[in-house]
C-alpha positions in Angstrom: 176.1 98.0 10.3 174.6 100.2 12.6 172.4 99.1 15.6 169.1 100.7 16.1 168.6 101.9 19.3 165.5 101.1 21.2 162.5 103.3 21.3 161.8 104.6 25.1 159.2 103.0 26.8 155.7 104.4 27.1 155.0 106.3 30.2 152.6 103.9 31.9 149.7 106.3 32.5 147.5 105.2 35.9 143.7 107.0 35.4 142.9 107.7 39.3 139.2 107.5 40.4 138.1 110.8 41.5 137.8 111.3 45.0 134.9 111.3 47.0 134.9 115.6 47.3 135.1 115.3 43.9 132.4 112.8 43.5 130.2 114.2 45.7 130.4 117.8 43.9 130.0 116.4 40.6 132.8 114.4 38.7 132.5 111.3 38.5 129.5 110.7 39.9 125.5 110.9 38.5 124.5 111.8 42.2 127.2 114.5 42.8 126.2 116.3 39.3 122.7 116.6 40.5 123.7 118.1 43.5 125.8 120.2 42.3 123.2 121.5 39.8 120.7 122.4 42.5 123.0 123.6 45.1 122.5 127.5 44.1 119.1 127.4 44.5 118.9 125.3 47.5 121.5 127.9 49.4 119.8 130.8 48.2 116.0 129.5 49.0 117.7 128.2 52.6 119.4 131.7 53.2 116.2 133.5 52.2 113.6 132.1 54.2 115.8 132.0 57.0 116.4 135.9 56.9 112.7 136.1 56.5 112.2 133.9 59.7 115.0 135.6 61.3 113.4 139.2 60.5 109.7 138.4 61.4 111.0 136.8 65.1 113.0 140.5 65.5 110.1 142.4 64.4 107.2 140.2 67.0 109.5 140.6 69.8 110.1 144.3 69.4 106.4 145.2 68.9 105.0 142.9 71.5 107.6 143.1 74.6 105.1 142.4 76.9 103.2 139.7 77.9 100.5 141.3 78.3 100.6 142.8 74.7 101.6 139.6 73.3 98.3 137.9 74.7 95.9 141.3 73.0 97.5 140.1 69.6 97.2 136.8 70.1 93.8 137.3 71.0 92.8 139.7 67.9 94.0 136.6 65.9 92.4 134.1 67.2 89.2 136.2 67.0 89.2 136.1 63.3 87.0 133.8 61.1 89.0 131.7 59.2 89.3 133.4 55.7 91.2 136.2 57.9 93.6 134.0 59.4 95.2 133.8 56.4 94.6 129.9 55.2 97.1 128.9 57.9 95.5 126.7 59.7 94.4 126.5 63.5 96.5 129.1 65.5 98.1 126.8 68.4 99.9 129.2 70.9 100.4 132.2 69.3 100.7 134.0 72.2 104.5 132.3 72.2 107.0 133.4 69.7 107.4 129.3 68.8 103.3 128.8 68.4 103.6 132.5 66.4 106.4 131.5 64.2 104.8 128.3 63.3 101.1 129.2 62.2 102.3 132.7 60.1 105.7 131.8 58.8 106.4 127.8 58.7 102.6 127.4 57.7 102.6 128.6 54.3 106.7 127.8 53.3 105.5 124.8 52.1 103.9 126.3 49.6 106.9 128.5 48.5 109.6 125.6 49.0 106.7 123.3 47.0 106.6 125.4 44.0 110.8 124.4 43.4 109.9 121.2 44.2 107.0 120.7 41.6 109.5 122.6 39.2 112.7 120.7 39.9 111.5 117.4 40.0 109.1 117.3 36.7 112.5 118.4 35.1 114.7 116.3 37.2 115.3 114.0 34.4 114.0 116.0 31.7 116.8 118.6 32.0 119.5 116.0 30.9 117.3 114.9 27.8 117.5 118.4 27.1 120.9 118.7 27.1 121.2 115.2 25.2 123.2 113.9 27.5 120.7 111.4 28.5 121.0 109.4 25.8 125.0 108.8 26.7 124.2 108.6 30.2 121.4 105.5 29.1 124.1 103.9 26.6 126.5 103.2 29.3 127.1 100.3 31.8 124.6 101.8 34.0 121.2 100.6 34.8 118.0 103.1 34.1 116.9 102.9 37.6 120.5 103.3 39.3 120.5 106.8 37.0 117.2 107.6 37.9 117.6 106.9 41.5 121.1 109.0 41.9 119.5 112.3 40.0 115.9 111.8 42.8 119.2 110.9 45.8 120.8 114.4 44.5 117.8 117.0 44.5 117.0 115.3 47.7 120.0 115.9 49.5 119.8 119.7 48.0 116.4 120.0 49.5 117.8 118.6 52.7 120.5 121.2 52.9 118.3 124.2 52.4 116.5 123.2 55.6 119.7 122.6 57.4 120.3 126.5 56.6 116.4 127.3 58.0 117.2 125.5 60.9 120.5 127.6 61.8 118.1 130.4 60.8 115.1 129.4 63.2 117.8 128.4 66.1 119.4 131.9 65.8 115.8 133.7 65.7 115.0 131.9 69.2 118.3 132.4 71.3 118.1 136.0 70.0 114.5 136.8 70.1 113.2 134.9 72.9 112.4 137.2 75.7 109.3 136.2 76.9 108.3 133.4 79.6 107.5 130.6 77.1 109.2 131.8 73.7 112.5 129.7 74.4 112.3 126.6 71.9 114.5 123.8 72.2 116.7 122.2 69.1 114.7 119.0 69.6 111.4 121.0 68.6 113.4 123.0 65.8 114.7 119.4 64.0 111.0 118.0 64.7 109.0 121.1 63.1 111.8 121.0 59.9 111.2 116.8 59.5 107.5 118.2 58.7 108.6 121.0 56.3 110.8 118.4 54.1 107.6 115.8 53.8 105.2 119.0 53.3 107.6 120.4 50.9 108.2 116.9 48.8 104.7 115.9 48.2 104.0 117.6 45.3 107.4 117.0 43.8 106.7 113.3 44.5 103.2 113.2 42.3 105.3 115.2 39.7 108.0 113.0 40.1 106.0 110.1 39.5 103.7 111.0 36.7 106.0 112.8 34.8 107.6 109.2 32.7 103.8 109.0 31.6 102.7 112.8 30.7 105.8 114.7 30.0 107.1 117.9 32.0 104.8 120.4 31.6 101.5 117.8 32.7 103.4 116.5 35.5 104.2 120.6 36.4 100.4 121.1 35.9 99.3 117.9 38.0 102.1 118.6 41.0 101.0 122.3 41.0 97.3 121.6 41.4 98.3 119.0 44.0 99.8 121.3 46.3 97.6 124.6 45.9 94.3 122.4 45.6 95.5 120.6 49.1 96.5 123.9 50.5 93.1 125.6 49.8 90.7 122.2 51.1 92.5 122.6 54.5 92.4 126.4 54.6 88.4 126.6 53.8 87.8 123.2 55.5 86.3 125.2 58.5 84.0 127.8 56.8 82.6 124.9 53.7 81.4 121.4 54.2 82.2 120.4 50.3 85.8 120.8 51.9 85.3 119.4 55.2 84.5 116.3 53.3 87.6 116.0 51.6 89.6 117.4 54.2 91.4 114.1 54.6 92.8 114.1 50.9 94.8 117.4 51.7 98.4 116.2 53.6 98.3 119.6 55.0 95.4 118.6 57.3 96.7 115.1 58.0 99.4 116.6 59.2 98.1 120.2 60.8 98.7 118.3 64.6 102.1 118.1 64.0 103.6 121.7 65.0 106.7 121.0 67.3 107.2 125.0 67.8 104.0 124.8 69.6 104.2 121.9 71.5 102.6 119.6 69.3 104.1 116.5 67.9 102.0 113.7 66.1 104.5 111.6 64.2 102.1 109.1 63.0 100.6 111.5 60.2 104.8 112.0 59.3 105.1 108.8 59.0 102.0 108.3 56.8 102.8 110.8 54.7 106.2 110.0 54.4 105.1 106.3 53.0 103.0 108.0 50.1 105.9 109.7 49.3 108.6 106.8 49.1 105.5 105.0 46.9 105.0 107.8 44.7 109.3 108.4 44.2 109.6 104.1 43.8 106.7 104.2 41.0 108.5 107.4 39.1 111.6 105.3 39.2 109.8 101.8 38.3 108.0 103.7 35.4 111.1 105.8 33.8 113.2 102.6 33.9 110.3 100.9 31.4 108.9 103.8 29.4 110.9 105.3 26.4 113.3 108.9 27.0 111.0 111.9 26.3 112.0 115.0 24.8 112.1 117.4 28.0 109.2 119.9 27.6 107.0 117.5 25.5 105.3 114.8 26.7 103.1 112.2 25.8 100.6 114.4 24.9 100.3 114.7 21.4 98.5 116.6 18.3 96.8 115.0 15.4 99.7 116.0 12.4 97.8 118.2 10.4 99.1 121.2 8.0 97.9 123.9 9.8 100.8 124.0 12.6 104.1 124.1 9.8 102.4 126.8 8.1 104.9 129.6 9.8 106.6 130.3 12.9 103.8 131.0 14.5 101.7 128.1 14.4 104.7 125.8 14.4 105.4 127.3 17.7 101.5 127.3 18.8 101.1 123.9 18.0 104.1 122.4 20.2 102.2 125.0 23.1 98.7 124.0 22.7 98.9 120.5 24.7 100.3 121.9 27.4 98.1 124.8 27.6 95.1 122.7 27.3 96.7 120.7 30.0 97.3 123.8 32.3 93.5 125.1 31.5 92.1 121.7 32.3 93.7 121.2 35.4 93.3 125.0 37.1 89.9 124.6 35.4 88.8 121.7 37.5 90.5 123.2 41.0 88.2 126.4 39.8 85.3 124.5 38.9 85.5 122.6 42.4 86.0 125.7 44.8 83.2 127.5 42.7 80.8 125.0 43.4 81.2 125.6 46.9 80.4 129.4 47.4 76.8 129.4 48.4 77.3 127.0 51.5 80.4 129.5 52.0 77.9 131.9 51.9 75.5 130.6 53.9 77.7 129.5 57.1 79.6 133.2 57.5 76.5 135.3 56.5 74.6 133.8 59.7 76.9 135.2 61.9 76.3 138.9 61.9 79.4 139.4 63.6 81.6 138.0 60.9 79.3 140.0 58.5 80.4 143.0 60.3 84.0 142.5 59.8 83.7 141.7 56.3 82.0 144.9 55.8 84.6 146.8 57.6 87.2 145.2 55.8 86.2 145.2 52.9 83.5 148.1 53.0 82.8 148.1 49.0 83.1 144.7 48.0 80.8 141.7 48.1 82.9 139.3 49.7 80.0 137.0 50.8 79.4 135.9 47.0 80.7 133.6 44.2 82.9 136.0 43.5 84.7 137.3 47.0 85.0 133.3 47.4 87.1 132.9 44.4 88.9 135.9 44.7 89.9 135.0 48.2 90.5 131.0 47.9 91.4 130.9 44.1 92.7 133.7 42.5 95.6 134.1 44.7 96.8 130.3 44.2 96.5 130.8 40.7 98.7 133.7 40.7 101.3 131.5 41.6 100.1 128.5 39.6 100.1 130.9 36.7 103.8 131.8 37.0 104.7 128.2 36.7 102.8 127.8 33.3 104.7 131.0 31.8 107.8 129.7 33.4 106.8 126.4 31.4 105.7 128.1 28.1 108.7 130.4 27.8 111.3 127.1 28.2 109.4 125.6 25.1 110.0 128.5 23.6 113.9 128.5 24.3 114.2 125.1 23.7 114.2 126.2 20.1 117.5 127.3 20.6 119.1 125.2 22.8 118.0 122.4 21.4 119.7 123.8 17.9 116.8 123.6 16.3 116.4 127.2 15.3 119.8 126.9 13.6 118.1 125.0 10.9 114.8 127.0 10.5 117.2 130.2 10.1 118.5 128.5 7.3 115.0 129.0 5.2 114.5 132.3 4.2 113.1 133.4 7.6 114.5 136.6 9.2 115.7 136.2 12.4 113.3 139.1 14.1 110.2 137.5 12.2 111.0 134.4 14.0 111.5 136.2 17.5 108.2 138.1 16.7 105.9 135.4 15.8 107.1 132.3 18.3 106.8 135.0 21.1 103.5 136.1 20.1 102.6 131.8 19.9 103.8 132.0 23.9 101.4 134.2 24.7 98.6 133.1 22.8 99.2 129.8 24.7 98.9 131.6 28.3 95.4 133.1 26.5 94.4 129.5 25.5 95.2 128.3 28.9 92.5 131.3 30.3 90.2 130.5 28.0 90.0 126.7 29.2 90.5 127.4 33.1 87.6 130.5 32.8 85.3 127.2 31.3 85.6 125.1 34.2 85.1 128.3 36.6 82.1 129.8 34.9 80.3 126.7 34.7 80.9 126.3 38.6 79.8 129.7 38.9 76.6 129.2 37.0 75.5 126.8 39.4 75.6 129.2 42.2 73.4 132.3 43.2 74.6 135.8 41.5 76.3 136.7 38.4 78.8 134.1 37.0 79.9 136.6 34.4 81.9 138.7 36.6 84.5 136.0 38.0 84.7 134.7 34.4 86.2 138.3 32.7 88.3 138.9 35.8 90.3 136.1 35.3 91.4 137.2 31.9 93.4 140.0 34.4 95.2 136.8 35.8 95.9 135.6 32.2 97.5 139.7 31.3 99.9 139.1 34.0 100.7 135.9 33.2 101.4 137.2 29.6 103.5 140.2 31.8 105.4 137.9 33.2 106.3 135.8 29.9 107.3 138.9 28.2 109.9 139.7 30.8 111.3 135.8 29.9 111.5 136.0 26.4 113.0 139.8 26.6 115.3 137.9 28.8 116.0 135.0 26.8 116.0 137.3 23.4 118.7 140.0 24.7 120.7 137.7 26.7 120.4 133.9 26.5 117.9 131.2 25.9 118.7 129.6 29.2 118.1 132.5 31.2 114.2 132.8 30.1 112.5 130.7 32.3 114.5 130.8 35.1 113.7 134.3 34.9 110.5 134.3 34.5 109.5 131.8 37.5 111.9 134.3 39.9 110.4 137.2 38.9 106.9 135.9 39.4 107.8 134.4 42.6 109.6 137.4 43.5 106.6 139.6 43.5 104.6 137.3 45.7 107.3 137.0 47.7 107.1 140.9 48.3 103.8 141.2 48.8 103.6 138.4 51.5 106.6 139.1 53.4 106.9 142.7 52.9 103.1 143.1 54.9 104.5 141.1 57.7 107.8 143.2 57.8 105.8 146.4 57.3 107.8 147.3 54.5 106.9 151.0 52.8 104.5 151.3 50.1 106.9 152.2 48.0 109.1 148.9 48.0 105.9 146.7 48.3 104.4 148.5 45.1 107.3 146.8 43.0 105.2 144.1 43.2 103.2 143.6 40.2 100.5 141.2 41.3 99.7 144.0 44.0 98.4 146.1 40.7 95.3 143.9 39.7 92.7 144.8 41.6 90.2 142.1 42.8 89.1 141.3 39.0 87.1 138.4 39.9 84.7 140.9 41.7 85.1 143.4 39.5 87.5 145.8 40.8 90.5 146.2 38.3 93.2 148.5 38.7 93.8 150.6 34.9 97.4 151.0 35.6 98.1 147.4 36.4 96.6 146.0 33.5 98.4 148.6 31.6 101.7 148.0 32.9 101.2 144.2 32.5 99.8 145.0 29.0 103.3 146.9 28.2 105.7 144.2 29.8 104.0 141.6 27.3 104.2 143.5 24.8 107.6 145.3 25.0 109.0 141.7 25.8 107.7 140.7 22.6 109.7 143.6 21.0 112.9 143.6 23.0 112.7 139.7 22.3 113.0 140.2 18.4 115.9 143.4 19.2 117.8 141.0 21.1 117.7 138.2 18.4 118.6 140.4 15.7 121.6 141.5 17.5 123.4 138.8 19.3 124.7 135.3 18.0 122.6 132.0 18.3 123.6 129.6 20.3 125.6 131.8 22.8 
């Protein structure tokens, strides 16, 4: 009889934990994967506004080598009433290259650096209930808050890195740049001045953060965006309208406007104030999410009564899941309008008895009515809402894409709808939204404006301009997302919006050509809301909307879904 030999043993197989590189970049940890999802964009904002920082201190020290030239522009500055200076506050120093720095550049980043943050935290959780991995992620042995917590501890530590890369940026622009008596600034003062960026830049993203459990992504968007422009505005008017001056003390730039380290000013009570509010607001977005049910990611709470009339055809099906959310956007840009509207006459009032400042308007500004309801809005609203409107068609074209990479599209294809019918008509329900969405926010301006002297007409049909461009700047998304890939649409749409601000703001202080600053779109409207417009802008916004529309359905036609 034969024996049987023995089977060989099993390699005993040892599964290693990952190790803490790893963890930290992403495997094996909930932390490391957010991180690691926002580390592009925090490199590339860091890198950015430190070039910008690095070029403006270059270009002030070449122009102005003297002191003596240096105190005649400081002094031309100063000089200016405040809707001149730019909304950046009191000028502290400028005559310094730190005090300079501080009140043109570091002033308003917040602003630019706030706009990711509204966007990234609204989304922070809702981009993994997109994905569906949320729901695998909730079904395992770890706690709701613990996986709330490590996603806020990741985007955090992303925001903190690009300010580590400004501060190399704003330490190289001083030993390089400073060589005037005065310009040199210390590290201390650097490290200081970027503590106040970080809480400036989170404060939004915190009330986003917070509300978003309760509303959904695109009203927490809406909420966090009004937050930061409304606050933004109050503290930049503060000086020239009471209304403002009364509510000064709601805007955290002006409880923190005495803390400018560049300039030689430190008040780290209103830091830590501020900083409190925001570790409330980040504990009560935790408390809530870990009680609340998962929502879909670019829903919300918000819903429609189900009636027939949105599953008639792609296009209302696709209108109806935008309508909430452009309601919302309306609403909220309505109120901010309706506020800073009822404000214009005393506006009015306080610079028109100053004939000086009368006489600068005039020379700046030598055939427009400035001093009326209309040069108010167009100088403390419309250019807010630029930006706040690139964030709704950012928001609009991801519902739009979600149709697809949320594989719902697959099934609709499946009923006898063509593939460019769809493309056509849930494009054209985008930017019928971004319409709905003017249509509510020119309500709440117009009746603002009707309560003030002069014609409230005029601000109401120039800000149908601001809703062409938003439409521009959706088309451009959804050509985007049709040729290429879903993903790619907002994302592209947000950075091309911000893009054009960007060069408009930054190529005036670098004295960029006309040329290059004319790429710019938003440079192309005119001042609508006192009724300047500018034919070829609206026309060339007009054909981005509308060839986006068409390259969208060519692009869907063409390429596979779901790639």
């Amino acid at each position: 009889m034969t024996a049987v030999a023995p089977a060989p043993a099993l390699a005993s197989s040892v599964i290693q934990a990952p190790s803490l590189r790893a963890r930290l970049l992403g495997l094996g940890s909930i932390f490391g994967k957010a991180f690691r999802d926002s580390r592009r964009t925090a490199i590339a904002l860091g890198a950015l506004f430190a070039l910008v920082f690095i070029a403006t201190a270059a270009q002030i020290a070449e122009q102005f080598d003297t002191a003596a030239d240096r105190l005649k522009f400081a002094a031309e500055l100063q000089g200016l009433p405040p809707i001149f200076q730019g909304m950046l506050g009191e000028p502290i120093d400028i005559d310094r290259l730190g005090g300079f720095m501080s009140w043109r550049i570091l002033n308003f980043m917040p602003v630019m650096l706030g706009i990711w943050s509204v966007v990234a935290m609204s989304g922070l959780l809702a981009v993994e209930l997109n994905r569906g991995s949320m729901d695998l992620l909730a079904a395992s042995p770890i706690s709701r808050a613990r996986l709330a917590f490590e996603k806020l501890a990741g985007y955090l530590v992303a925001l903190a890195v690009s300010i580590a890369i400004l501060v190399v940026g704003m330490a190289v622009a001083f030993a390089a740049f400073s060589k005037l008596p005065g310009d040199a600034v210390g590290i201390d003062a650097i490290l200081a001045h970027s503590v106040w960026l970080y809480i400036a830049i989170l404060v939004p993203g915190a009330v986003a953060f917070a509300v978003a459990p309760l509303l959904g992504r695109n009203q927490a968007l809406g909420i966090g965006a009004v937050v930061l422009f409304a606050s933004f505005v109050i503290n930049g008017f503060a000086g020239s309208v009471t209304a403002f001056e009364h509510v000064r003390g709601l805007s955290y730039f002006a409880i923190t406007a005495e803390h400018r380290p560049l300039a030689g000013r430190y008040d780290w009570s209103s830091i830590a104030l501020v900083g409190g509010i925001i570790v409330a607001l980040l504990a009560a977005g935790l408390w809530v999410f870990s009680r609340r049910d998962l929502l879909v990611a670019v829903g919300g709470r918000v819903r429609l009564p189900s009636i027939g009339l949105w599953l008639r055809e792609p296009f209302t099906r696709a209108f109806g899941e935008r309508f909430p959310a452009a309601l919302a956007w309306g609403a909220f840009l309505g109120v901010f309008g309706l506020f800073i509207a009822t404000s214009a006459d005393q506006f009015v009032k306080t610079l028109g008895a100053i004939p000086q400042i009368v006489a600068m308007i005039k020379q700046f500004f030598p055939n427009e009515d400035i001093l009326s309801t209309g040069g108010f809005l167009q100088l403390a609203f419309f250019q807010e809402a630029i930006l706040a409107m690139t964030l709704a068609a950012g928001g609009f074209v991801a519902g739009w894409a979600s149709d697809e990479s949320e594989r719902r599209l697959e099934l609709v294809l499946s009923t006898p709808v063509a593939r460019g019918r769809w493309a056509v008509r849930s494009a054209l329900a985008v930017l019928a939204a971004i319409a709905v969405m003017t249509a509510v926010m020119a309500v709440g301006v117009g009746a603002g404006a009707a309560t003030q002297a002069g014609d409230a007409t005029r601000p109401v049909l120039g800000l149908w301009v601001l809703g062409l461009y938003g439409m521009a700047l959706a088309g451009i998304g959804l050509a985007v997302g049709g040729l290429i890939r879903p993903s790619l649409a907002a994302p592209v749409t947000i950075v091309v919006g911000l893009g054009f601000y960007l060069l408009d703001l930054i190529g005036s202080i670098l004295d960029l050509p006309d040329a290059v600053l004319g790429i710019a779109l938003n440079r192309h409207l005119g001042r609508p809301i006192l009724g300047v417009y500018d034919e070829a802008g609206m026309l060339a916004c007009a054909a981005l909307a509308v060839g986006g529309v068409v390259l969208c359905a060519i692009g869907m036609r063409r390429r596979d879904i779901g790639r």
